[in-house]
N, C-alpha and C positions, 0 to 999 in steps of 0.2 A: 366297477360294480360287477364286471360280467367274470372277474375273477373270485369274489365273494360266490359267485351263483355255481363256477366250479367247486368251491371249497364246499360247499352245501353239497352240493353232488356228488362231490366223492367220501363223503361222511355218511352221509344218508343210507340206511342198511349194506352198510358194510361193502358198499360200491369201489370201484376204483377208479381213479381220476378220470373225469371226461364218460365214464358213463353214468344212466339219468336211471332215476326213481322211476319203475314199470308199475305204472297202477291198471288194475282192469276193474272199470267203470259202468258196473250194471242199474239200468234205472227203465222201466217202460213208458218212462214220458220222456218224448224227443227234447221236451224244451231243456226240462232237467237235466238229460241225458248231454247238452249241448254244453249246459251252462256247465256243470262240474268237468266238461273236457277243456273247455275253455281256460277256467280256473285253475286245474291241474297243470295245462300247456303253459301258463304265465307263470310257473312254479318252477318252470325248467322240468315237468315229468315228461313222461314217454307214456301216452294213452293209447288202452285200447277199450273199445265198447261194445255191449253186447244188452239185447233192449231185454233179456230174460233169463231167470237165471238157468233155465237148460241150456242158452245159447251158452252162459257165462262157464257150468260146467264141461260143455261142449270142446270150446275154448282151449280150458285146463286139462283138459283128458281126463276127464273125472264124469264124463257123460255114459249111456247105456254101454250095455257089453262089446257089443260092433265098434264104439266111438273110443274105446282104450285105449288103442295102438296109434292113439294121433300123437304126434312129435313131440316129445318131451320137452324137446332143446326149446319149444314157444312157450310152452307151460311155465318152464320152468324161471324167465324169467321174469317173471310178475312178483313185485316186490311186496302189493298190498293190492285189496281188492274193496272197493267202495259200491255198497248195492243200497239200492232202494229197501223199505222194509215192506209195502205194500205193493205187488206185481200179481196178475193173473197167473195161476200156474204153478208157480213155488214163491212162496215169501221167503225175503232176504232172511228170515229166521230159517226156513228150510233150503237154503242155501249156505248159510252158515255152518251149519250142521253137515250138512252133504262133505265142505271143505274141513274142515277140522276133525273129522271121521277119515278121511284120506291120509296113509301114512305119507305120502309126498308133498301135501298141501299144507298139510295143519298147520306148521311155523309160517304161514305167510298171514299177517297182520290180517283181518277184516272189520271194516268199519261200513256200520247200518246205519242210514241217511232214514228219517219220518218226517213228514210234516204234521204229522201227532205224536202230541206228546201224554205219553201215557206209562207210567210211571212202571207197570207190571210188565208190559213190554217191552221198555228200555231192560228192566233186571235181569230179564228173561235171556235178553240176547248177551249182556256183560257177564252173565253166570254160564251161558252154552260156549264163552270165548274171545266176544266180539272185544275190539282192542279200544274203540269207541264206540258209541252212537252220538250222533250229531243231529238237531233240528234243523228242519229246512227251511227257508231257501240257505245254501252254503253261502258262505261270501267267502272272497279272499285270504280273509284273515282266519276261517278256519280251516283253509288248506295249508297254511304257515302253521299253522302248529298242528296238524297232523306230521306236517316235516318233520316240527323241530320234535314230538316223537316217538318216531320213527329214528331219530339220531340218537337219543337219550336210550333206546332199546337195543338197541345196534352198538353205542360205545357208552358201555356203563361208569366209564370216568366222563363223559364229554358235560361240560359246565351249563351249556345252555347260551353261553354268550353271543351266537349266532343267530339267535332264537329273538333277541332285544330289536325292538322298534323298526325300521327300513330303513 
């Protein structure tokens, strides 16, 4: 199995063998914040978290004018970025925005996590970008098919067979 777990890893946005799907994981509730790193970690990703989304542009180099010159090379490899939709401070909607207005960020996949489901607000965010939105609580099985895609987006021949049952 743990050679299946490579071949997903090295498929998954156009990785090369042996290295892992970088997701950056914004949520301002700990629990949440714990359970999708967890989720992500049993996925074989490579997590990083940040509890709001200034920490999260911060992160990315995409924060105020002083915070620009931070290290590309970390920025740069964050494969997809999963945020909450309700945070004080900037909602994962104006976070989304903030990323997909950046000519360096905009192709990196973002998927907006709610525990409301509200039909104007899911549109909202799928028409400013977002590559999903997902209701919460996540479970396992919807980190398995963000993979599977995140594969299907990355290799537009790839069949999906990877994607089938565990």
């Amino acid at each position: 199995m743990a050679s299946s777990s490579a071949a997903l890893s090295s498929l998954s946005n156009g990785l090369g063998l042996g290295e892992e799907l970088h997701v950056l994981a914004v949520d301002d509730n700990i629990i949440d914040r714990k359970l999708i790193e967890l989720l992500l970690k049993k996925s074989d990703c490579k997590v990083t978290t940040a509890e709001n989304g200034a920490r999260a542009l911060e992160y990315l180099g995409l924060g105020d004018e002083k915070a620009t010159c931070t290290d590309s090379k970390t920025s740069s490899t964050v494969n997809m970025i999963i945020t909450d939709y309700s945070m004080p401070g900037m909602t994962g909607y104006e976070l989304l925005k903030k990323i997909k207005e950046s000519s360096r960020m905009k192709e990196v996949p973002v998927v907006i996590m709610s525990s409301e489901n509200i039909p104007t607000r899911i549109n909202k965010c799928l028409e400013e970008g977002a590559e999903e939105f997902m209701l919460k609580p996540i479970q396992q099985s919807d980190v398995k098919k963000l993979r599977c895609h995140m594969m299907k987006l990355n290799k537009p021949s790839y069949n999906g067979r990877f994607c089938m049952g565990r």
